[in-house]
N, C-alpha and C positions, 0 to 999 in steps of 0.2 A: 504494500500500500504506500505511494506518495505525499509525502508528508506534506502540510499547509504553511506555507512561509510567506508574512505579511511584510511586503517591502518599505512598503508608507505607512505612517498614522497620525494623524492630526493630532495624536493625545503624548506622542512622544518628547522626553524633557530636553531634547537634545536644545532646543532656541532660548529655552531655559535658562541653562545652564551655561549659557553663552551670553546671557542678558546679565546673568549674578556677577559674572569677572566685569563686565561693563560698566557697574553701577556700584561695585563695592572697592574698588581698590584703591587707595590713597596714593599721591605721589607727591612725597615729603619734602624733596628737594627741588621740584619746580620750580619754587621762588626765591631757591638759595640766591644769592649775591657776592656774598664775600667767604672768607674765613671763619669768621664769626658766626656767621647763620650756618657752615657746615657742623661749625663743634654745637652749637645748640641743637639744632635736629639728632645729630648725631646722640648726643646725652637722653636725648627722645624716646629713639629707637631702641638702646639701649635699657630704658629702664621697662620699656613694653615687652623685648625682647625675655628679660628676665621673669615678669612675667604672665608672658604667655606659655615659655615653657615651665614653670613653676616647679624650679630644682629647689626650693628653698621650703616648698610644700612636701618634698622627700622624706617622709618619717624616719626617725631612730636613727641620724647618726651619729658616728661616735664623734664623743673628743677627741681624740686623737689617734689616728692611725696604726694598729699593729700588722708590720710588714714582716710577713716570713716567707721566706725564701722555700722554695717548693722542687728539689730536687736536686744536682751538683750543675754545680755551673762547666758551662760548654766552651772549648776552647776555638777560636777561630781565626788563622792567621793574623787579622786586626782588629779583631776585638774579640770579649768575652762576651757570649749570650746567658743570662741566669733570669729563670724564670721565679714567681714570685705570685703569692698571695694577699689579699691583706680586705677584711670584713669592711664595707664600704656603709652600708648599713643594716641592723639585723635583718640577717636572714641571706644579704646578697654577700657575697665572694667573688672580688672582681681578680680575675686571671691578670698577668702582668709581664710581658716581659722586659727586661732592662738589656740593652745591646752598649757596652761601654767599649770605646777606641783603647788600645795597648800602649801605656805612656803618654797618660795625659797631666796634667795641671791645671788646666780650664779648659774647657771645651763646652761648642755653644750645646745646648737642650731641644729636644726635639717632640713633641707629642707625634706618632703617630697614626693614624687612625684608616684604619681597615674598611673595603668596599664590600657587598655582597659576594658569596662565594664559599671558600670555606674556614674562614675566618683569619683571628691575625697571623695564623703559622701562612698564609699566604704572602706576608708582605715580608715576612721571614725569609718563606722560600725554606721550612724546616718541617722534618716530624715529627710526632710528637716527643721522641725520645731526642731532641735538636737537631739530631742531624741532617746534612743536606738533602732535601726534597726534589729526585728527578721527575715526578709527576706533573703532568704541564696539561693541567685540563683547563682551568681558571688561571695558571700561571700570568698569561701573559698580559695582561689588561693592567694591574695592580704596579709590576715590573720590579715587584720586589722591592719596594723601594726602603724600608726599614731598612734593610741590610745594605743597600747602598749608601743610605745617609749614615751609616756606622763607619761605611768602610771609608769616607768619606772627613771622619773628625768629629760626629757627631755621636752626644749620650742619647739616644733612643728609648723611650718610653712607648710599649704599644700594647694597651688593654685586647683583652676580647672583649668586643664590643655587646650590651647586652642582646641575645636574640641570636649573636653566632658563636658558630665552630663549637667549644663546650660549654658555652653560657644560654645555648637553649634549651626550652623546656626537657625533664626528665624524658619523655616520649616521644621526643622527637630526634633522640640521640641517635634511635636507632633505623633513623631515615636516612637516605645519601647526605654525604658531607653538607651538600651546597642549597642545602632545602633547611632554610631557616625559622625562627617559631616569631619571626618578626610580625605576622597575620593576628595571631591566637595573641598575643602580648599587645598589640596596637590596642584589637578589640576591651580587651579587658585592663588597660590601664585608665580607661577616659573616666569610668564612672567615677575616679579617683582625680580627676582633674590631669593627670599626667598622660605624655604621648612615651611613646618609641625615643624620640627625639631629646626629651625631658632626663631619661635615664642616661645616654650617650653624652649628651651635654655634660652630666652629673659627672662622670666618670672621666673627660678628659679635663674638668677641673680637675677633681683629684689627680689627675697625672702628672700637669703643671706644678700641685702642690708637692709633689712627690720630688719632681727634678727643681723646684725651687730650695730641696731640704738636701739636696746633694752639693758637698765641699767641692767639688772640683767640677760644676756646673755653674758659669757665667753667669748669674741672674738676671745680666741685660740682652741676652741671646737665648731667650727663649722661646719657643717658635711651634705651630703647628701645623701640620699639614695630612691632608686626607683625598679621599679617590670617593665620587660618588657619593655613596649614602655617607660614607668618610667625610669628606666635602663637606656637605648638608651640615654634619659634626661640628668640623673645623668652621665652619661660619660661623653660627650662631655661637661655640664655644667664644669664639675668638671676642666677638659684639662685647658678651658681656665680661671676658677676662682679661685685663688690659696687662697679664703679666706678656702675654703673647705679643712680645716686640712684631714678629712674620709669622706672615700666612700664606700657606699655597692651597688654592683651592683646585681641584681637576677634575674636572668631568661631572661641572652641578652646574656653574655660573650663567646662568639664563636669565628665562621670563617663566613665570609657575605657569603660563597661558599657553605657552608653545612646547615643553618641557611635564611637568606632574599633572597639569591638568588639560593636555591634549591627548592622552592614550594612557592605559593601567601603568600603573607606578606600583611599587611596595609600598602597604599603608604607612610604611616608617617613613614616608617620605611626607604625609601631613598632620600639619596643625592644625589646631581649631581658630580663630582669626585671624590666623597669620597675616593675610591680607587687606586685613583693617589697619596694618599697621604698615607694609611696603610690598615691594616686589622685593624678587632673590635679589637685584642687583640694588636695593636701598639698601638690604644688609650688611653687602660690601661697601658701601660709599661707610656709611657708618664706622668702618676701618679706621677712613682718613684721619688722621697724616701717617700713619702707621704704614707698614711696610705689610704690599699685599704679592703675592703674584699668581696669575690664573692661568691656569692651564685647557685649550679648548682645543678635541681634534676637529678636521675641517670632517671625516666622516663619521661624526657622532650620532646615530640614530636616534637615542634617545632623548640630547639635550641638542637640538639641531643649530647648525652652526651660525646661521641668520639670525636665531635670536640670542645667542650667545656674542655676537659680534652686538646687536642692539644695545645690549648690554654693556658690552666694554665700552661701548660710546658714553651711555649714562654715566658709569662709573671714571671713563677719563675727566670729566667735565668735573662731577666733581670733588677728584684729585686735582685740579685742575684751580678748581677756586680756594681749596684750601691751602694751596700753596706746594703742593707736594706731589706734582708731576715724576720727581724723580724718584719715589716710594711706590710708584705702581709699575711691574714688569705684566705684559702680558706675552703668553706664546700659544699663538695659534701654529700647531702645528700638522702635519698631512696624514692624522692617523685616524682611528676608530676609539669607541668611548676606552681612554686610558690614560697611563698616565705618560708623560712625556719625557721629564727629566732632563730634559736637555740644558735646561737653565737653572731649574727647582734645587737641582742636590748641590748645584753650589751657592746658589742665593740663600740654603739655609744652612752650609756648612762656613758660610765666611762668619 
């Protein structure tokens, strides 16, 4: 029997749903002018930023940090890999690992933060007992880059992020690596007022606080950067943590129009009014003067490159009036959604 499939319908939400991004989204910087009007919005977004994601509404954390080291640390011709534990708050245990350079005395900090996939041992490029990972299913997108900003000069900090690799649900451990409980966690954090987003934020504060408490980490070099959902991370982290001197953002820097709300996204990629407050590219202006640099491939399907380039126009503008043209790198470069590196591992290992 031939099944009945309705092509049209007068009753469908799609004109909708197109009329909502139309009539709700603010655009903060329009009538910027100078410097001034950049750092007051900026303090703006900022303090909506906080919260909208309402890390501060996170019950039971501790006073202070107990870190234990969770197994023998791993030798690596330039640096030591040691993985690490430490109760973030009751009930959750954030996975950790710390990638330290061989003879150092300062060296700059690095938050790094993980894309979809199968979690941080991808940006490791490690298994789970550390060592080198030739498995190249998801490899190539992410590029390993934790281990290259190690091998590079950099103290590396990089959670698994909640919802992967082994911070998802008990029951879903025993699903392929790259099927994350990021769905079932979205649903079930809102009645709580918290997203996906909310816990990711949370945790790459703590990670900053982490490499702000290490002797032989520069306090004025400390920097974050992320891939994707990573990305998403690294922004919003960045907005409201001003310890984050750089940021590299790869493979997010859009329009939510053309990007998470043109085709299915992972629900970790929304907020509840996120757009009563900006678009993706007010959150990066909100940087300014601070040192950003975005990463966009020209064949990215999912954050398409037209409105990522729209984007970088906004955001040049204004860097632009805040004075500080020469604190925004951008590299568009001739790839697919990934991460580029081309300029990122040194901009964050100087």
């Amino acid at each position: 029997m031939r099944g009945v499939f309705m092509k049209k319908s007068r009753f469908s939400p799609d004109k909708f749903m197109g009329e909502l991004y139309l009539n709700i989204p603010r655009k903060p910087y329009e009538n910027a002018k100078n410097a001034d009007d950049v750092s007051e919005i900026g303090r703006e977004i900022k303090a909506k930023t906080k919260e909208l994601l309402g890390t501060d509404r996170i019950p039971c954390k501790p006073e202070k940090l107990d870190i234990v080291p969770d197994g023998k640390a791993l030798e690596y011709p330039e640096y030591t890999l040691q993985r690490y534990s430490a109760e973030i708050c009751k009930g959750l245990n954030m996975l950790f690992y710390v990638l330290t350079p061989k003879s150092i005395k300062s060296a700059p900090g690095v938050v790094a933060l993980c894309g979809h996939g199968y979690g941080v041992r991808q940006i490791l490029r490690i298994k789970k007992n550390g060592k080198k990972k030739h498995f190249n299913y998801f490899d190539n997108y992410q590029k390993n880059f934790g281990a290259e900003l190690a091998k590079r000069g950099c103290v590396v900090v990089a959670p698994e992020l909640f919802g992967f690799g082994e911070a998802r649900l008990q029951k879903d451990l025993k699903k392929p690596f790259y099927i994350s409980s990021c769905d079932e966690l979205s649903h079930h954090l809102l009645p709580y007022g918290l997203t996906v987003a909310s816990m990711r934020v949370y945790q790459a504060l703590v990670c900053a606080q982490i490499l702000s408490g290490m002797e032989y980490v520069d306090k004025s070099k400390i920097s974050c950067m992320g891939i994707s959902g990573g990305g998403l991370t690294a922004l919003y982290a960045s907005v409201v943590e001003e310890k984050f001197s750089k940021t590299v953002i790869s493979g997010y820097v859009n329009t939510f129009r053309s990007s998470i709300l043109s085709r299915w996204h992972c629900p970790d990629n929304y907020i509840p009014h996120i757009l009563e407050t900006g678009e993706i590219y007010d959150f990066a202006c909100a940087l300014a003067p601070r040192e950003l640099l975005i990463e966009s491939g020209r064949k990215d399907k999912l954050f398409p490159i037209e409105a990522s380039e729209e984007a970088h126009g906004k955001i040049k503008r204004v860097y632009s009036l805040a004075g500080a043209e020469d604190k925004l790198s951008i590299d568009v470069f001739d790839g697919r959604h990934s991460v580029s590196g081309r300029k990122s591992f040194d901009f964050l290992s100087k």
